[in-house]
C-alpha positions as CSV (number, residue, x, y, z in Angstrom):
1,X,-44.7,97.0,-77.3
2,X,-41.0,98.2,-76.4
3,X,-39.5,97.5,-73.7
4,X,-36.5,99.8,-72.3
5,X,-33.9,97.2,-71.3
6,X,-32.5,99.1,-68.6
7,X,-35.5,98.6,-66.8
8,X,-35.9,94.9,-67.6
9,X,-34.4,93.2,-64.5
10,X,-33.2,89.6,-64.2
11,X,-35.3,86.9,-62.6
12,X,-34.9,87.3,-58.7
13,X,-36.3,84.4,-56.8
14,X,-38.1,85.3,-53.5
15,X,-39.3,83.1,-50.7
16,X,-43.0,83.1,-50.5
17,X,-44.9,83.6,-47.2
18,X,-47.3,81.2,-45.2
19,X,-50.4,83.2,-46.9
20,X,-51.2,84.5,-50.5
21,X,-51.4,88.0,-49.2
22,X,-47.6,87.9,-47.7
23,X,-46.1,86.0,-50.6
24,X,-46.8,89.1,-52.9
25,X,-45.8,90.9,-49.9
26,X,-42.5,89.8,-50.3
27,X,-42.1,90.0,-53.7
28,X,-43.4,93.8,-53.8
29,X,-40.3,94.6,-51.4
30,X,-38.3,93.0,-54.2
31,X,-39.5,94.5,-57.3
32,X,-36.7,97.7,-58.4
33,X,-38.3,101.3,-57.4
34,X,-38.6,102.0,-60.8
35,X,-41.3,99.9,-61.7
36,X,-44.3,102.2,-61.1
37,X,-47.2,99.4,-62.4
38,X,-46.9,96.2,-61.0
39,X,-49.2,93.3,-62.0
40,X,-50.0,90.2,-59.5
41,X,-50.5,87.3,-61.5
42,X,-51.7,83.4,-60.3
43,X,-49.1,80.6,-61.0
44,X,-52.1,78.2,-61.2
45,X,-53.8,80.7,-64.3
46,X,-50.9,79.2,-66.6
47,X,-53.1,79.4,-69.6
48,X,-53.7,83.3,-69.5
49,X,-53.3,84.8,-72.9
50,X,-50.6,87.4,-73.2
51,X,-53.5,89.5,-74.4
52,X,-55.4,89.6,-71.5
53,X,-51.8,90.6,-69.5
54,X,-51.6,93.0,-72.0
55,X,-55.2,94.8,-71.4
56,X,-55.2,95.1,-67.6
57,X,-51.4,96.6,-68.1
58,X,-52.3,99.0,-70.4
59,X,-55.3,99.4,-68.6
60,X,-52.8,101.2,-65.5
61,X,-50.9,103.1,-67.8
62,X,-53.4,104.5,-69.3
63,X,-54.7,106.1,-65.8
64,X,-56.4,103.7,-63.4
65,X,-54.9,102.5,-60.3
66,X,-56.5,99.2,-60.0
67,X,-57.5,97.1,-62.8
68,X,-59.0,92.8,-62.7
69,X,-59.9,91.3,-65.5
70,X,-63.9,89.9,-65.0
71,X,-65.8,87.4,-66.5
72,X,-70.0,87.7,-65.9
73,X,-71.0,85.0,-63.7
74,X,-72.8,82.3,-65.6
75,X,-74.4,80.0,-63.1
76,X,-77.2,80.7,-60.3
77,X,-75.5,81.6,-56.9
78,X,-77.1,80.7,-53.4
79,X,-76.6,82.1,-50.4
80,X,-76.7,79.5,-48.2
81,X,-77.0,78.8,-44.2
82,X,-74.5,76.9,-41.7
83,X,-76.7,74.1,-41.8
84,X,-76.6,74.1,-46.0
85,X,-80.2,75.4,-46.6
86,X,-80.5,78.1,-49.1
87,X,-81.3,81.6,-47.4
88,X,-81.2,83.8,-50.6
89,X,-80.7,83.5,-54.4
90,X,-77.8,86.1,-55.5
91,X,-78.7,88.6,-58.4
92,X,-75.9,87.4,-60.5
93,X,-76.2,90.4,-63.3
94,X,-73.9,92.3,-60.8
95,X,-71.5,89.7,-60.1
96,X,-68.4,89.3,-61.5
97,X,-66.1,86.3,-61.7
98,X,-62.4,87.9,-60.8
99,X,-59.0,86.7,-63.1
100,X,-55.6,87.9,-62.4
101,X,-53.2,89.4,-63.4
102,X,-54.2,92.0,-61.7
103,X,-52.5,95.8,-62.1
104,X,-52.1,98.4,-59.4
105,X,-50.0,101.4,-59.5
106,X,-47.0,100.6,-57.5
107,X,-48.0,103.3,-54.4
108,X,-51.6,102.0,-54.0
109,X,-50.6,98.3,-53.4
110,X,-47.8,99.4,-51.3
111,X,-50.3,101.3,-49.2
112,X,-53.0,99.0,-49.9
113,X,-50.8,95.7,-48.1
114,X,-49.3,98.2,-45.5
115,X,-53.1,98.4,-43.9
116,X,-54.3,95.5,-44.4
117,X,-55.6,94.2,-41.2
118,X,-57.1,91.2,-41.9
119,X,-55.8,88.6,-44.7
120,X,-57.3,89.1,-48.3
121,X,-58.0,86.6,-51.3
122,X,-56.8,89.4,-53.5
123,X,-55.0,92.3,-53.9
124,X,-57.9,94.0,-55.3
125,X,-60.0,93.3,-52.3
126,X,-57.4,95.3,-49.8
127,X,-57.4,97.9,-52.2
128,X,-60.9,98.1,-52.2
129,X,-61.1,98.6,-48.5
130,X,-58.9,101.4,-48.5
131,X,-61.8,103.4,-50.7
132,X,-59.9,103.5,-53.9
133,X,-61.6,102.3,-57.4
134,X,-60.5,99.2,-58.3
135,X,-61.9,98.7,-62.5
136,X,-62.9,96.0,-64.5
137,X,-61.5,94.7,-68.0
138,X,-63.4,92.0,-69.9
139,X,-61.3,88.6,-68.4
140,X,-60.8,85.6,-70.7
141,X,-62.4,81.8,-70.0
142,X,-59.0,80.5,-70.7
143,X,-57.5,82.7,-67.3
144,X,-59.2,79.7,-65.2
145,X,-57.3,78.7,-62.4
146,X,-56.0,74.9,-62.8
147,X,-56.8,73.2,-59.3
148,X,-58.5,70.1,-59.7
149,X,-57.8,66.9,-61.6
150,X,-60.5,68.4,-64.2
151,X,-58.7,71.7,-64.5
152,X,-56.0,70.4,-65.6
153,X,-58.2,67.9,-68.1
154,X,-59.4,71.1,-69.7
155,X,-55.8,72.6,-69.9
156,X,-54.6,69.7,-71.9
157,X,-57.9,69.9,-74.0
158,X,-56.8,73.6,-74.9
159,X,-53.5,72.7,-75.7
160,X,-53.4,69.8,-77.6
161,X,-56.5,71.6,-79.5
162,X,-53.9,74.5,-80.2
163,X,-56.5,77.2,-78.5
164,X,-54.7,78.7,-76.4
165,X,-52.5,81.9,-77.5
């Protein structure tokens, strides 16, 4: 991969908002015109293979406008009640368990957080509700987000096992 160094700007530090949603808000404003693709990435997925990074990028440049890495869901999903009784078992052969980073073309996000009305878990899911196709790359198990004390068990596992890329 070559990069054009003209284009490769310095770290800028931006101040994150109260939400998700307005944090990459704020950093979108920041990021130099130039950059047509832009990729939106969890802090807490530290152990993300380059790879993966890689496939959703040139996933954009190749022509879509929205790419997430997916992993097939694995266990049986309920649908359950206010009261916590089950009301429906979820098909789970359609459902997709979604990774970031995730890659947009640099006008569609712009457009995507400029109407979103309510907040989002993901940029994917305002870009969705503006009609556009948001695609799928195969994700990666090691793209797990690191939130609880056996997260970060695992991520230590990984590393000190020398698995991780």
């Amino acid at each position: 991969m070559e990069f054009v160094s003209s284009l490769v700007p310095s770290a800028h530090v931006v101040a994150g908002g109260a939400t998700r949603q307005e944090s990459v808000a704020a950093a979108l404003a920041a990021v130099p015109a130039e950059f047509e693709i832009i990729l939106v990435h969890d802090a807490a997925r530290a152990l993300t293979p380059p790879s993966l990074i890689e496939a959703v990028a040139a996933a954009v440049r190749e022509g879509q406008e929205a790419v997430i890495p997916a992993l097939a869901v694995v266990d049986t999903i309920k649908r359950v009640d206010e009261q916590g009784r089950v009301t429906a078992t979820v098909d789970r052969a359609q459902l997709r368990a979604i990774q970031t980073p995730q890659g947009f073309r640099r006008g569609l996000l712009v457009k995507a957080h400029a109407a979103a009305a309510d907040s989002h878990t993901d940029d994917a899911g305002m870009v969705e509700q503006l009609g556009a196709v948001v695609h799928t790359v195969p994700g990666h198990p090691h793209a797990f987000k690191i939130t609880t004390p056996l997260d970060l068990v695992i991520a230590q596992a990984l590393l000190e096992a020398g698995q991780c890329e």
